[in-house]
C-alpha positions in Angstrom: 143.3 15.4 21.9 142.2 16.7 18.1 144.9 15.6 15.4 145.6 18.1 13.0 144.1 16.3 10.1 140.7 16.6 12.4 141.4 20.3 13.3 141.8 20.5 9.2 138.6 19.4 8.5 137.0 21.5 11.2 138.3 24.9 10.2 136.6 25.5 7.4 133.1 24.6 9.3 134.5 26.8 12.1 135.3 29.6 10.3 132.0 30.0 8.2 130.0 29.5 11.5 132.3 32.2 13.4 132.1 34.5 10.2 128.1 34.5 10.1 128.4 35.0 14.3 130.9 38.1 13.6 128.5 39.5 11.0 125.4 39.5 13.8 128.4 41.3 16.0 129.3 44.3 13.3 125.0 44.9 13.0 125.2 45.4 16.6 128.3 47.6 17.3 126.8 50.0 13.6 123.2 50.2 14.7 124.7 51.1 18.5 126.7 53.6 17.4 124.5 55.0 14.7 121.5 55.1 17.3 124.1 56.5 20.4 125.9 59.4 18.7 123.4 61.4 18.4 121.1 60.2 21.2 124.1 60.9 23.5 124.7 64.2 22.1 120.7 65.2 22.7 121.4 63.5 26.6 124.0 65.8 27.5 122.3 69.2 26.1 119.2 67.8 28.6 121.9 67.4 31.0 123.1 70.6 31.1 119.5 72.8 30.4 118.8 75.7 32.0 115.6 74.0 33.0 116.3 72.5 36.5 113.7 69.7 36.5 114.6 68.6 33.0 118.4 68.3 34.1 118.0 66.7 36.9 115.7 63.9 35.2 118.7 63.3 33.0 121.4 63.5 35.2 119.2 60.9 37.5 118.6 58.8 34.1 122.1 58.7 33.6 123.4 57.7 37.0 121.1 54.8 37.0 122.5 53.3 33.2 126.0 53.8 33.9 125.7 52.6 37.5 124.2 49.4 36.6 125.5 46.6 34.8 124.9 46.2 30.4 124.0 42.7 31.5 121.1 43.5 33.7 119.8 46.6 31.2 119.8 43.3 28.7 117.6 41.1 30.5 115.2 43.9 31.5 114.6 45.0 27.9 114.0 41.3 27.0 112.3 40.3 29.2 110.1 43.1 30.8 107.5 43.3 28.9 106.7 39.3 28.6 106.5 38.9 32.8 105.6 42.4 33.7 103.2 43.3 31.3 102.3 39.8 29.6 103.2 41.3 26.1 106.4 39.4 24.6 107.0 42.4 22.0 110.1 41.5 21.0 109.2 37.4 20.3 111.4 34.5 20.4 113.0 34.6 17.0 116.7 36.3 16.4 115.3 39.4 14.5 113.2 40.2 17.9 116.6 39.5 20.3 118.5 41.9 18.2 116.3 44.5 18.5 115.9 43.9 22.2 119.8 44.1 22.2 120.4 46.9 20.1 117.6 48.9 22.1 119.6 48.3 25.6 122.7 49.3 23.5 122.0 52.1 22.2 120.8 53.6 25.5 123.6 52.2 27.4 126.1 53.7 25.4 124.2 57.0 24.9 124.3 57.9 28.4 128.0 57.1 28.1 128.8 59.5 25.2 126.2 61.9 26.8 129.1 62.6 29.4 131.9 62.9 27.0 129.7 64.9 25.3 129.4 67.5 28.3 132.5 67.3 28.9 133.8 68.1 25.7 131.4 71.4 25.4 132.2 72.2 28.9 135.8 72.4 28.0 135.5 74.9 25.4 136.8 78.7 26.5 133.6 80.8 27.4 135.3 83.5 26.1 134.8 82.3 22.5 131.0 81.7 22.7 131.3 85.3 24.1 133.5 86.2 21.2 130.6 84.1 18.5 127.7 86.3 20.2 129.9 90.0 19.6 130.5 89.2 15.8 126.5 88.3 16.0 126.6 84.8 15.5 123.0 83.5 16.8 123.4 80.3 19.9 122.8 78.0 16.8 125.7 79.4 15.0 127.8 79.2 18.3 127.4 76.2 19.0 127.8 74.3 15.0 130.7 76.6 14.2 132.4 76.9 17.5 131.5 74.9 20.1 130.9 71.6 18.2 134.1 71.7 16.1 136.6 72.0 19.2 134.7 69.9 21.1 135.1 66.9 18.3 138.8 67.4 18.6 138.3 67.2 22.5 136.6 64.2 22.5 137.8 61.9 20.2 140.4 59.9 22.6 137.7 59.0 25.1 135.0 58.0 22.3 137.9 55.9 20.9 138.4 54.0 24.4 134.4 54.2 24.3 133.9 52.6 21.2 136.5 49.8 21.4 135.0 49.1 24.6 131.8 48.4 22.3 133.1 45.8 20.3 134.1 44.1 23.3 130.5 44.6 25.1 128.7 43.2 22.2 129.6 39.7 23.2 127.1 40.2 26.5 124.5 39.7 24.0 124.3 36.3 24.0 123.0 36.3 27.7 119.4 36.9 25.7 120.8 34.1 23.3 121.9 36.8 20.4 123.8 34.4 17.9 126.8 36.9 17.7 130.4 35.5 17.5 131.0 33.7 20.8 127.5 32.1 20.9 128.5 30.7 17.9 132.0 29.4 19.0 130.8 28.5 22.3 127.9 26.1 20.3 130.8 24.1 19.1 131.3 22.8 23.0 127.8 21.8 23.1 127.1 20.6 19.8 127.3 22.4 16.3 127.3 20.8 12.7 128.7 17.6 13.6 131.5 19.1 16.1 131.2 18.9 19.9 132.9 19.1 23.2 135.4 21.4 20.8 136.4 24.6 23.0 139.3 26.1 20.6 136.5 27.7 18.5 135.5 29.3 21.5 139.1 30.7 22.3 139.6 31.6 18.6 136.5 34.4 18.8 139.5 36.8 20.7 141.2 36.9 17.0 137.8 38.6 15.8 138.3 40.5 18.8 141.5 41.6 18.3 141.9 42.3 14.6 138.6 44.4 14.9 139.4 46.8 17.9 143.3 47.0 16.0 141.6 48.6 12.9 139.3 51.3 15.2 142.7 51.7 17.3 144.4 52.7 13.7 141.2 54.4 12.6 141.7 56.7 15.3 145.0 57.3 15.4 144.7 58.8 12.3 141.7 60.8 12.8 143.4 62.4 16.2 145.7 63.6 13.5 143.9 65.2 11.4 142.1 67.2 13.8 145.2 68.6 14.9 144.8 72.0 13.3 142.8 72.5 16.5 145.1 73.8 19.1 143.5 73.5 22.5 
């Protein structure tokens, strides 16, 4: 059992360690998002082209991310193109994993978005776009000053549930030895800085956890009101 004097003398360790783990976590859920939004939004106009054989490659694209586990899409990334193709692209060092990671990521989480996406524009009246193309709005026009700005208001409670989700996912990084936040409390079991067979740094990683997703939770909150001059 740690005395408190000992768990004093830890903390500050700890705490640096878990910081510099938490920073490698925000990189990951900002490049995902940065690198999803958009992809996701490009997904779901495939999705829904008049071009059959074009939609139906993305909608089979689609199925197979979301129906497959983030840990798998991980490992395959990684590791791929070392045993398949002999050509270790991404290298051993952390800079290559979080590539590797944010790669998988983003295209995870695009497909995701890609459906709330379709949803969202889906949801919008025809009878408006119809309205857009009488006053001689081009399908450009439409789809900026119409469509797009009711479909934000429409889809900003999933993408919330989406993007706190995130935060939570980017812990599965570690399975290709990513040193976010919980790699480096779990280290402190095994051996970190002088500290071992220590498992509360481990359990303290849910504060992160917390404290993060209750800011986006506020974030967006907010936000939802804003956009309330949209009544749909």
């Amino acid at each position: 059992m740690i005395s408190f004097e000992e768990l004093l003398n830890q903390f500050p360790v700890v705490f640096n360690a878990l910081n510099v783990g938490f920073l490698q976590t925000l990189k990951l859920f900002a490049v995902t998002l940065i690198g999803a939004m958009p992809l996701g939004l490009l997904i779901s106009l495939g999705s829904m082209s008049k071009f059959k054989p074009l939609a139906s490659v993305v909608k089979v694209l689609v199925w197979i991310v979301r129906g497959s586990p983030l840990m798998i899409q991980l490992l395959i990334v990684y590791y791929l193109p070392g045993l398949v193709w002999h050509n270790p692209i991404w290298g051993s060092g952390e800079s290559g994993r979080f590539l590797a990671a944010s790669l998988a990521f983003i295209i995870n989480y695009a497909c995701y978005f890609s459906e709330i996406y379709r949803g969202g524009i889906q949801g919008v009246p025809k009878g408006q776009q119809e309205a857009g193309q009488v006053l001689g709005m081009s399908k450009s026009q439409i789809f900026f000053k119409v469509t797009l700005m009711q479909m934000i208001k429409r889809i900003v409670p999933p993408m919330s549930n989406e993007i706190i989700t995130l935060v939570k996912d980017t812990s599965l990084a570690r399975i290709i030895a990513l040193q976010e936040v919980i790699w480096a409390g779990q280290a402190f079991m095994k051996g970190s800085q002088g500290i071992s067979g220590q498992i509360w740094p481990l359990f303290f990683t849910a504060v992160y956890y917390l404290v993060f997703s209750g800011l986006l939770t506020i974030l967006f909150s907010k936000l939802e009101k804003k956009l309330d001059y949209f009544k749909i």
